[in-house]
N, C-alpha and C positions, 0 to 999 in steps of 0.2 A: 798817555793822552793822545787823543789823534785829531782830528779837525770837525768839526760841526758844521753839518750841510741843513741850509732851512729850504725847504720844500714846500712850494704849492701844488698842490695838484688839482685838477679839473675832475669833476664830479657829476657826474648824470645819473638820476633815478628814472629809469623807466617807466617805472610803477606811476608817481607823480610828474615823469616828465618834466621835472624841473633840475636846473645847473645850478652848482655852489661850487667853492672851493676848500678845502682841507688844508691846513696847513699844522707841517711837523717837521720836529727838530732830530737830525739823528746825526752820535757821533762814530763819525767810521776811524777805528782805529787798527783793521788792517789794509794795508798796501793792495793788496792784491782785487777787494774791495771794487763791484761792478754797479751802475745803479741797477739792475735785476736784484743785485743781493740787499739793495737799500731799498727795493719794493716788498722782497719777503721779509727782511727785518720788521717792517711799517705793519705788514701784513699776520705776522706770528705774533708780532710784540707790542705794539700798539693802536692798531688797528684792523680786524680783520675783517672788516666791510670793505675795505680797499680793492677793487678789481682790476686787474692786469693779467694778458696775456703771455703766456710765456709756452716754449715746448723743450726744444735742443738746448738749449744755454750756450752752443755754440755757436754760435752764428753762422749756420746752416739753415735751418728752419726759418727764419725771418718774420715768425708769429711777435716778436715783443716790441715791434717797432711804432717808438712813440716822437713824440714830439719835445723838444728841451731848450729853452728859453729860441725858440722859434724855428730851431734846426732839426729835421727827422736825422733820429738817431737807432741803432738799436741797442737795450737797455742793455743787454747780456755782452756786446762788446765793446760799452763807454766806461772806462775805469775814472772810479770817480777822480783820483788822483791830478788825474791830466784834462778835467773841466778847469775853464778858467777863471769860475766864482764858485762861491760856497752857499749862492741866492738861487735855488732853482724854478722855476714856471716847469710846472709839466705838463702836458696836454697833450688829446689822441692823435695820433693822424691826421691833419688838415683836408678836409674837402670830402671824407668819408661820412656816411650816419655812424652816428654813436650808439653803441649797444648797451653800454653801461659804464662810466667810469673811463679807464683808457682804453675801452677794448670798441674797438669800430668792425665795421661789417666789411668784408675785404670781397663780397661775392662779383662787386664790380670790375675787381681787376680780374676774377677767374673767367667773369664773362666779355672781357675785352682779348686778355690772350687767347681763349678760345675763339674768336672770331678770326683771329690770323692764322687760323690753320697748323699750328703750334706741333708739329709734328712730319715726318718724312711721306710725299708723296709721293705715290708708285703707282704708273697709269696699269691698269687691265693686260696688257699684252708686252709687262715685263716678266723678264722670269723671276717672280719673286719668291723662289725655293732657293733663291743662289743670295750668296752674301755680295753686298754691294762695297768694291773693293775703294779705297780712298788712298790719295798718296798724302805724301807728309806734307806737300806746299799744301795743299785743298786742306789739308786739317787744320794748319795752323791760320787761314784764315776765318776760323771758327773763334778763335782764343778772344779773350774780352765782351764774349758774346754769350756762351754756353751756359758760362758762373751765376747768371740771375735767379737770388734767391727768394724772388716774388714777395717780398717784403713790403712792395709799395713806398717805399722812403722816398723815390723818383715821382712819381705821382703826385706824393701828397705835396710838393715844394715845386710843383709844377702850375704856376697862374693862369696855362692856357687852359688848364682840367678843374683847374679854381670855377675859372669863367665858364667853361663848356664841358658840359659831362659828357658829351656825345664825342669827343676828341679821345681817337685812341687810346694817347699817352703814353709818354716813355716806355712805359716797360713793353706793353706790348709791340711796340715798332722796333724793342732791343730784341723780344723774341723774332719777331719775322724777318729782321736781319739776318739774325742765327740760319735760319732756314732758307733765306734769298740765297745766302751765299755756300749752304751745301753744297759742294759740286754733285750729289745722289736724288736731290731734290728733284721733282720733275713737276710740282706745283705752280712755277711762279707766275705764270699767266694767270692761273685763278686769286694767287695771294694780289698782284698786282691790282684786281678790280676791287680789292675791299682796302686797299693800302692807299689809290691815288686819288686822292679827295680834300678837301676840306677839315675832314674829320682825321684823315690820314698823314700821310707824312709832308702834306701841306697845312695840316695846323698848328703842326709847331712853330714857334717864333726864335728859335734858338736862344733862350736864354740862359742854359746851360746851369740853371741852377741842380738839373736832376742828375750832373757829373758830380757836383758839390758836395750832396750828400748819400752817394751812393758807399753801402759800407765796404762794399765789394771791390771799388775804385774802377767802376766801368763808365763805359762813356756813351751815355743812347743816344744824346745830339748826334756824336760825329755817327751811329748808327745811323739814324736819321738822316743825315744828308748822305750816307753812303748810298740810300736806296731811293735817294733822289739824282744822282747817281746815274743809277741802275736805269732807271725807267728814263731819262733823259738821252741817256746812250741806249736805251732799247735792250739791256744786256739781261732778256729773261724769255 
């Protein structure tokens, strides 16, 4: 015998445009047991209208990232074992469109990271046939930066990106950290006029709920004010 989890889950029909909710009983009786494995159970065995995202199952890809009784989780690395009810609410990503079921449209955060220049900048009149050398201190203030697996779990449990869609948001100010603090970087003047604004690392209100539910255990607040920081001391 193993434990019985009941389950609602949120439901969008495209087609009709209209929200219901699903509810189903499943007993998980091995340990090892993820809810990704309690989506394709649902999914194989008793329901196979059920839509969820999924790719790696490792928690590398960050495609199955849902929401569980109000917390972003991702489904592939929440064992059910160590949830602390056997009553679940499951729902998409908060603050995303809904594509169908629990799968939301992630193209907002592709087009917010790409707005921060998400990548190493190298002016015209470097030698860029040469490798750009890095010591070990300048590496290591890359760490808690680099790991973002764009998941969106920061975002969606983020009230400033609730209330304003036009507000960066965590992850991408964790990416442009990443790249602030390259010591090879030679962009941040230009990252600096899309970062200090309103919409920028002055929309945040530090409430630090997107340290909370990051699965990665990174911290884009203190990102955040590291690059306020940055432009405060002038250090770009």
């Amino acid at each position: 015998m193993g434990n019985l989890y009941k389950l609602t889950i949120f439901r969008y029909d495209p087609e009709s445009n209209k929200t219901s909710t699903s509810k189903y009983e499943v007993e998980v009786t091995e340990s090892h047991w993820t809810l990704l494995d309690v989506f394709r159970y649902i999914k194989n065995n008793v329901d196979d209208t059920l839509t969820f995202r999924y790719s790696c199952g490792q928690g590398i890809c960050g495609s199955c990232a849902v929401t569980v009784n109000g917390k972003s989780v991702l489904a592939c690395e929440t064992q059910m074992k160590f949830l602390d009810s056997f009553d679940l609410v499951v729902e998409p990503l908060r603050g995303f469109p809904v594509i169908r079921d629990l799968v939301v449209d992630h193209s907002v955060l592709d087009d917010k990271v790409r707005k921060v220049m998400p990548w190493l900048v190298c002016k015209k009149d470097s030698e860029s046939d040469k490798e750009r050398f890095q010591s070990v201190e300048d590496r290591a203030k890359l760490d808690g930066l680099y790991e973002c697996i764009i998941c969106g779990s920061c975002v969606a449990a983020c009230p400033t990106f609730w209330k304003n869609k036009t507000f960066l948001g965590p992850q991408a100010l964790l990416y442009a950290c990443r790249f602030m603090l390259d010591s090879r970087d030679e962009g941040k003047n230009e990252r600096f006029e899309i970062l200090a604004d309103k919409d920028g690392i002055y929309g945040c209100h530090t409430i630090f709920n997107c340290m909370e539910v990051c699965p990665k255990e990174l911290n884009p607040g203190k990102a955040i004010l590291e690059l306020r920081k940055m432009f405060m001391n002038e250090e770009f």
